[in-house]
VOGU-3710 file (C-alpha; in Angstrom, 3 decimals, decimal comma):
1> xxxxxxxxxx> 2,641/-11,499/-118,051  -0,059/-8,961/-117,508  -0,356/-8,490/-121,407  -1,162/-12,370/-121,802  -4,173/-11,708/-118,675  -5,300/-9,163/-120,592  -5,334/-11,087/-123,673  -7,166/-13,952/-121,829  -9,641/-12,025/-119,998  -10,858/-10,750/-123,182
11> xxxxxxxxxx> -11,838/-13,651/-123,902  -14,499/-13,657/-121,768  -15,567/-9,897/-122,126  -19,315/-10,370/-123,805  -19,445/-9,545/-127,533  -21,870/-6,556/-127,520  -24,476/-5,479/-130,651  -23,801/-1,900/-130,545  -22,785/-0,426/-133,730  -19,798/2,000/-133,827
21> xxxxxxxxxx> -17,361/4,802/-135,739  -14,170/6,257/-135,661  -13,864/8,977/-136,655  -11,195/12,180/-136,691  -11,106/15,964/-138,086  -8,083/17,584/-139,127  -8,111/21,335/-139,381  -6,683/22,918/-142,640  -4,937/25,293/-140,840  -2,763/22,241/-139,790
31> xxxxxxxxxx> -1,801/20,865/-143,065  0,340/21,997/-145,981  -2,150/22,618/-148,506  -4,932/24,078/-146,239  -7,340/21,836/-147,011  -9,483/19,963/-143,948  -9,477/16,078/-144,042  -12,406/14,335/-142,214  -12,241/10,465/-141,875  -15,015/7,726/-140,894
41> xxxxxxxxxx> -14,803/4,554/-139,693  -17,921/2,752/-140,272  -18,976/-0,205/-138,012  -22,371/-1,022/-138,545  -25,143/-3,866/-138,540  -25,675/-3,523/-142,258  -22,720/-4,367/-144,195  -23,759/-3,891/-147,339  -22,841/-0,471/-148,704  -22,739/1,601/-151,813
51> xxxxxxxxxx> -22,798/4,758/-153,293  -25,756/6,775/-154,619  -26,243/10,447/-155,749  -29,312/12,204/-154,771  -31,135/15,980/-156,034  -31,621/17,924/-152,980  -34,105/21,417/-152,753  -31,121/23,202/-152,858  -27,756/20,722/-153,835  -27,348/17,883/-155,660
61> xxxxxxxxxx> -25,123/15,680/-153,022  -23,725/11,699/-152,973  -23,004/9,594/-150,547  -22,621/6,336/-148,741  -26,099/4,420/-148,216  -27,213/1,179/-146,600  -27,641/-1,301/-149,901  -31,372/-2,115/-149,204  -32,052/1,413/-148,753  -33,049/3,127/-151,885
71> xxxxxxxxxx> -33,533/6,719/-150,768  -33,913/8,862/-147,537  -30,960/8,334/-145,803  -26,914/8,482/-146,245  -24,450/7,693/-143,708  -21,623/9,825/-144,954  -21,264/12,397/-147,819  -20,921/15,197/-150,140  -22,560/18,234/-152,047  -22,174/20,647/-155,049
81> xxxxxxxxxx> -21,091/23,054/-152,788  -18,315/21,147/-150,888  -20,127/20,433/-147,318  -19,160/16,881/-146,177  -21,202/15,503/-143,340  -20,603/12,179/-141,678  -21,315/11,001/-137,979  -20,486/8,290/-135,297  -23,145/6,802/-132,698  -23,178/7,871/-129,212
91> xxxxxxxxxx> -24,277/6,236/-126,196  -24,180/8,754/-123,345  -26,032/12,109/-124,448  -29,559/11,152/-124,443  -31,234/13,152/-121,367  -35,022/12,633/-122,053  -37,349/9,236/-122,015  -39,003/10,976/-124,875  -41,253/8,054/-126,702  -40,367/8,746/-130,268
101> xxxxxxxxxx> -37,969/7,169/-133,520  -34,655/7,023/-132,896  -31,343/6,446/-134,879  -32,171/9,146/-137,556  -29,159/10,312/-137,904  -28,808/9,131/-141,353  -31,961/10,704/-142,144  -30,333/13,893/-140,818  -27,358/13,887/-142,588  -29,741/13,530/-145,792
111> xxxxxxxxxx> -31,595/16,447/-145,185  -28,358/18,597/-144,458  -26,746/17,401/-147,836  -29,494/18,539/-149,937  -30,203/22,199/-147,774  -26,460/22,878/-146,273  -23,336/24,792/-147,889  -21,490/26,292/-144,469  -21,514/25,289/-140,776  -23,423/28,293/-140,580
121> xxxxxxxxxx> -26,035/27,068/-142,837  -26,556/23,745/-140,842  -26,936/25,474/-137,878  -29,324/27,717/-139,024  -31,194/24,862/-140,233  -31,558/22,927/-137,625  -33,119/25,591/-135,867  -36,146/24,558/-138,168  -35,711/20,918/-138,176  -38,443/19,011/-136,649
131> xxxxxxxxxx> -37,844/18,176/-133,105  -37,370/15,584/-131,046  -34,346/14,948/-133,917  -34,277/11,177/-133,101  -30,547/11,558/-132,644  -27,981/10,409/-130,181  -24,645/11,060/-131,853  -21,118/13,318/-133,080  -21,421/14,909/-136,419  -18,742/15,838/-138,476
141> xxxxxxxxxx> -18,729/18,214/-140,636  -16,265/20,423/-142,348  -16,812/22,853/-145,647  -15,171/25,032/-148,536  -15,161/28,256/-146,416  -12,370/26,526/-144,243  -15,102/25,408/-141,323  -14,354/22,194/-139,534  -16,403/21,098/-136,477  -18,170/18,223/-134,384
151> xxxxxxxxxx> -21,336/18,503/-133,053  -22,332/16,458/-130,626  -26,603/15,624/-130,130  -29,402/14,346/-129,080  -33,209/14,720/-129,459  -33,042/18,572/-128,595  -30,142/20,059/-128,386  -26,622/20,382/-129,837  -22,939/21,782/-128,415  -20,407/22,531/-131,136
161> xxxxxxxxxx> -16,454/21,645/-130,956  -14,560/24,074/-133,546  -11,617/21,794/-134,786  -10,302/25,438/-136,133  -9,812/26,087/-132,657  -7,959/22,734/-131,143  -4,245/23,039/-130,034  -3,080/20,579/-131,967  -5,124/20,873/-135,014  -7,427/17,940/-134,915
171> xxxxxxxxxx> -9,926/16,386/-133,113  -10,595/12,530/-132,230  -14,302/10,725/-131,899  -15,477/7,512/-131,488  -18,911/7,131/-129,676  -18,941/8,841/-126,687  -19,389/12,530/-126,483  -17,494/14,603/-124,095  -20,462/16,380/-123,016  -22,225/13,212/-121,362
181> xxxxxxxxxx> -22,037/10,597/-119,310  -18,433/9,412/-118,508  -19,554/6,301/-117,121  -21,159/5,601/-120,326  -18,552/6,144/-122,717  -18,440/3,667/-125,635  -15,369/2,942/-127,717  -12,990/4,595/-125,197  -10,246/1,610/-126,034  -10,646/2,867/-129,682
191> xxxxxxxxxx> -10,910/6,485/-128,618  -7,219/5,615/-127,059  -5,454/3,989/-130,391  -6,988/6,218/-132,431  -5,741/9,465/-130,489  -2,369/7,624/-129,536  -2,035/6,888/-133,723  -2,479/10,610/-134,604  -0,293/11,938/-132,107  2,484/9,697/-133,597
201> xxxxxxxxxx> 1,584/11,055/-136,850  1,705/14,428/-135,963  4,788/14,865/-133,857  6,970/13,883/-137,215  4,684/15,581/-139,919  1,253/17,595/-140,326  0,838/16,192/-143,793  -1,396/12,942/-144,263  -2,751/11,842/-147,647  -6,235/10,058/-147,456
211> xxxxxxxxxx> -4,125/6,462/-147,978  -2,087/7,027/-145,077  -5,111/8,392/-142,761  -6,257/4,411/-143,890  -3,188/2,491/-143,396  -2,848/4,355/-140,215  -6,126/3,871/-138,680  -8,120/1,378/-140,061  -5,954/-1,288/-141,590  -3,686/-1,411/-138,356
221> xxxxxxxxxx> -3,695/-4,038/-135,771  -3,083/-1,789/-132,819  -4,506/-1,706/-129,607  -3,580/1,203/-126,900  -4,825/-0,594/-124,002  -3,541/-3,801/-124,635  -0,027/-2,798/-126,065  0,058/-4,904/-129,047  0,695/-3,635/-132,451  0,762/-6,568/-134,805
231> xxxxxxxxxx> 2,862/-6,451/-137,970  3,945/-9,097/-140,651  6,793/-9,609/-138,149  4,780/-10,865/-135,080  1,137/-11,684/-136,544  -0,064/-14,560/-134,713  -2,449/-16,690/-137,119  -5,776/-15,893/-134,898  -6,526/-12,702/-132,698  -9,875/-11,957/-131,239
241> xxxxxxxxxx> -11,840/-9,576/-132,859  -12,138/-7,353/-130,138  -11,919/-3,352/-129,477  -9,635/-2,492/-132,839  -10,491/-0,334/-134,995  -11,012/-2,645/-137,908  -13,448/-5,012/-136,881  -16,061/-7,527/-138,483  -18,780/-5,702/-138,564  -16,978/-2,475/-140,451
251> xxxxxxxxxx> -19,027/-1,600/-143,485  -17,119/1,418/-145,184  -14,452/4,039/-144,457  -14,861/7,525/-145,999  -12,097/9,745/-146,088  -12,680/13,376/-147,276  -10,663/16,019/-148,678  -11,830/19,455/-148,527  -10,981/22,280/-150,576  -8,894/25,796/-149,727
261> xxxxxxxxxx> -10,150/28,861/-150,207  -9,011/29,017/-153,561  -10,207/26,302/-154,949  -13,725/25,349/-156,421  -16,450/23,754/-153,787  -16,786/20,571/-156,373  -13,056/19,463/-156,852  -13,576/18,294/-152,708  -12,550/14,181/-153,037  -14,598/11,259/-151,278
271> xxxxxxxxxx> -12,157/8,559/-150,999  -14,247/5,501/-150,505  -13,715/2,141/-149,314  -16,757/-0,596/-149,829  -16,552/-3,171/-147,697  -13,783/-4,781/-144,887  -10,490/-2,174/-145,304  -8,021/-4,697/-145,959  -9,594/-6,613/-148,522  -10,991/-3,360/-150,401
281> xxxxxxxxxx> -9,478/-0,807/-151,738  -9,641/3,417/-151,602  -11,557/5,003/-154,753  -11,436/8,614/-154,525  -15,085/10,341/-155,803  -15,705/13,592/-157,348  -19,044/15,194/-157,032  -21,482/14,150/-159,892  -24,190/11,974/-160,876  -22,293/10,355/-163,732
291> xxxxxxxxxx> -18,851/10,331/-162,623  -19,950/7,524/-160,233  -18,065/4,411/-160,937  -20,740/2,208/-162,367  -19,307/-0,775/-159,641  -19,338/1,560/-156,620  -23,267/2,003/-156,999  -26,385/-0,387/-156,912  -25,703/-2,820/-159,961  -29,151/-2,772/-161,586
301> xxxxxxxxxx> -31,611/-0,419/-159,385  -34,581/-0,968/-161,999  -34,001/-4,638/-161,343  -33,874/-4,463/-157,692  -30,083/-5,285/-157,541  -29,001/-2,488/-154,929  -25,586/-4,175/-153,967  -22,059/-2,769/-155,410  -20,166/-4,866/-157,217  -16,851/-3,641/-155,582
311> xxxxxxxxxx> -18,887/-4,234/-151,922  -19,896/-7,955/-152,972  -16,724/-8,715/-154,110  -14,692/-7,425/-150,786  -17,340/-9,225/-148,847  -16,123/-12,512/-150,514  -13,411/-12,492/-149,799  -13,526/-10,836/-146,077  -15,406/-13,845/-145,242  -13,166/-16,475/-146,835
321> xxxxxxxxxx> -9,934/-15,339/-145,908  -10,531/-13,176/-142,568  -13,263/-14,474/-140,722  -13,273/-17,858/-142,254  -14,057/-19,892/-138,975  -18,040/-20,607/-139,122  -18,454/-22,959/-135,866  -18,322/-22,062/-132,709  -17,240/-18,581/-131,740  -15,219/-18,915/-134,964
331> xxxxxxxxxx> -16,352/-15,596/-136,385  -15,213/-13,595/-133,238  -11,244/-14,600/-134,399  -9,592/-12,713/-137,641  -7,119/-15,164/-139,979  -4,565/-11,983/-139,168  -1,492/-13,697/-141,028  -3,497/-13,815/-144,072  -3,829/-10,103/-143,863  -0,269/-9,367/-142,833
341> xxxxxxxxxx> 1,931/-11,693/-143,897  3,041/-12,854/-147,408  3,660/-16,484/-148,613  5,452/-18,104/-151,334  2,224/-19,097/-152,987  0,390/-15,611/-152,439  1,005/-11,987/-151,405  -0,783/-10,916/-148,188  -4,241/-8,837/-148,693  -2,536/-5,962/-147,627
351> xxxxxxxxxx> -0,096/-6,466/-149,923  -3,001/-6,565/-152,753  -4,672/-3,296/-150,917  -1,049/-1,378/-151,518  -0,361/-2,754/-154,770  -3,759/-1,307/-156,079  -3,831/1,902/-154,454  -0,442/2,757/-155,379  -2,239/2,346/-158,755  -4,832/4,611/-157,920
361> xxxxxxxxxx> -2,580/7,256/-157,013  -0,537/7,132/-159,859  -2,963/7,582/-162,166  -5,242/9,637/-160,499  -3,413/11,943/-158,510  -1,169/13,450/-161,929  -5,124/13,806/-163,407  -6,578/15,775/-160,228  -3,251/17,797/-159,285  -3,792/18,920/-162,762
371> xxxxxxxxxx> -7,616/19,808/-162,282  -7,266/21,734/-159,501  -4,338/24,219/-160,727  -6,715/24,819/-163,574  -4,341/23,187/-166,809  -7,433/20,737/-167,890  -11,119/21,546/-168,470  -14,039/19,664/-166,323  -14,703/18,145/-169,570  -11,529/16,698/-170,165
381> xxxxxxxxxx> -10,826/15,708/-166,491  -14,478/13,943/-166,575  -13,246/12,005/-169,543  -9,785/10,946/-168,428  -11,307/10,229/-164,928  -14,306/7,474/-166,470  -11,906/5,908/-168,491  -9,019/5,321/-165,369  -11,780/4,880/-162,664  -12,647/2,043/-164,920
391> xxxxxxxxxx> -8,972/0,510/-164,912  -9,089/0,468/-160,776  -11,650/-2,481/-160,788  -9,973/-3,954/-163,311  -6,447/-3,944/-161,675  -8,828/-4,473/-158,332  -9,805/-7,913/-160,118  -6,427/-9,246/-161,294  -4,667/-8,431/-157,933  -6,982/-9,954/-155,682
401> xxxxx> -7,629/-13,015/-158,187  -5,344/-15,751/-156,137  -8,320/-14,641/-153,645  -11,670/-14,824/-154,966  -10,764/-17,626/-158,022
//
């Protein structure tokens, strides 16, 4: 009973505007291999995404940008020297009434990509970085010396949280910060599924691979406060699009993969998702300017064509097949069996997501396993990696065909 008065009351909760992330840090002193994992959520006003590789004064760096945008800013991302930045909005930190620009935080995260190797570095940076920052937000950021930490800001100052140093090895953020205003957090019911999620995961096993960090957290139906989990087994055919952690306005999710101590700065992975999670699938970047699957990036920039191909196409069919109701409130309700549940006539979509990542792994995991011990040159890994890289769109494109014909 008091599960259906939830359900119905949200109904009536007002739909806000204010863009969102979640977002989580795992510490690679708590996983097998040592290496740190950072994952973002992106929910954000422009949906259009791709990827794009930039020269900084001191790195060369790529990462995720806006589509219209053609330089200047990136959202979440990589450099040469394996420092991965990414960050999450946050609504209860700002202390002054300081007249200036704000939401620059993808400005900032530029900046730090091309000038940035070490925590230590960005730090030290930002001690020389313009202020008032134009920043109210957590960024994540974790690097090849083993660092792994959120940092949570606004226009002029900063506190650090070393993920190194949490109890259980990772850290949870949506968009509230811990140091503000508790009657201003924002995403607290997705603070709660998230957090609730990884401690499941972690009381059976400290290992996660970058496709279970994305089945797990942003291609589940699960809400904490509610108590509903949906599954093929008890999908209704409409829920309201409200407080999980896939919603309709997610752009992206970035899941990175940091290197041990061992191991060279540039073999750090960018698994990448364009678009709505379960109608686009995970395609795990290396760092280089030509390496860049042609239909991750803008298809013609001379021409002005800044969309992705692999972005367009999950857009399609996100809005055909998951948010297909156009009158109305109609676009506030997700088509959840058509995600979840298979048919006679046609597999669910995340059936098609799984089918095509298991592809993904199996050809690219056997390529970069071998990479990283050393047994194949950066030549010939380059080589094998264009030509299967090419084979995921394709296999993208006859999986999902029953769905964008």
């Amino acid at each position: 009973m008091r599960k259906s008065i939830f359900l119905l009351l949200i109904l009536f909760i007002p739909f806000t505007s204010v863009w969102a992330c979640t977002s989580f840090i795992i510490s690679g002193r708590a996983t097998p291999t040592g290496r740190p994992m950072m994952f973002k959520h992106r929910d954000t006003g422009e949906l259009n995404n791709r990827i794009a590789h930039f020269q900084g004064p001191k790195y060369a760096f790529m990462g995720l940008v806006n589509s219209p945008i053609v330089d200047g800013e990136v959202w979440a991302g990589m450099n040469e020297a394996g420092f991965c930045i990414m960050n999450t909005a946050s609504y209860n930190l700002r202390e002054d009434t300081l007249d200036c620009p704000m939401d620059r935080e993808g400005e900032m995260m530029y900046h730090a990509l091309g000038n940035c190797a070490t925590l230590a570095d960005f730090e030290a940076w930002l001690e020389h970085y313009p202020q008032p920052w134009g920043v109210e937000a957590n960024f994540g950021i974790i690097d090849a010396q083993g660092g792994a930490a959120y940092y949570e800001m606004n226009n002029q100052r900063w506190i650090k949280y070393d993920v190194n140093q949490e109890p259980a090895g990772y850290r949870v953020v949506t968009n509230f910060s811990f140091a503000g205003r508790y009657e201003d957090y924002a995403g607290w019911e997705r603070y709660l599924t998230a957090s609730s999620i990884m401690k499941e995961a972690f009381s059976t096993t400290h290992q996660m691979t970058a496709y279970e960090a994305l089945n797990l957290f942003s291609r589940q139906y699960k809400h904490e406060l509610l108590g509903v989990d949906y599954s093929s087994q008890n999908a209704p055919q409409y829920i309201v699009d409200q407080d999980f952690i896939p919603r309709r306005i997610t752009s992206a999710v970035v899941v990175f993969e940091g290197v041990n101590h061992q191991q060279d700065a540039r073999k750090t992975l960018m698994w990448t998702v364009l678009g709505y999670p379960t109608c686009a699938v995970a395609i795990p970047l290396v760092m280089g300017d030509t390496h860049i699957p042609q239909y991750m990036c803008a298809k013609n920039m001379e021409e002005g064509e800044l969309h992705s191909e692999m972005c367009d196409m999950s857009m399609i069919i996100k809005n055909r097949w998951i948010f297909p109701l156009t009158i109305s409130n109609g676009q506030r309700y997700i088509a959840l069996q058509n995600v979840l549940c298979d048919t006679q006539s046609r597999p669910s979509l995340l059936s098609c997501v799984n089918n095509v990542e298991k592809y993904i792994e199996e050809t690219f995991m056997p390529l970069y396993i071998s990479w990283i011990k050393g047994d194949i040159s950066d030549k010939k890994f380059n080589s094998a990696y264009d030509k299967v890289a090419a084979l995921w769109f394709q296999k993208y494109q006859t999986t999902f065909a029953e769905y964008i014909k």
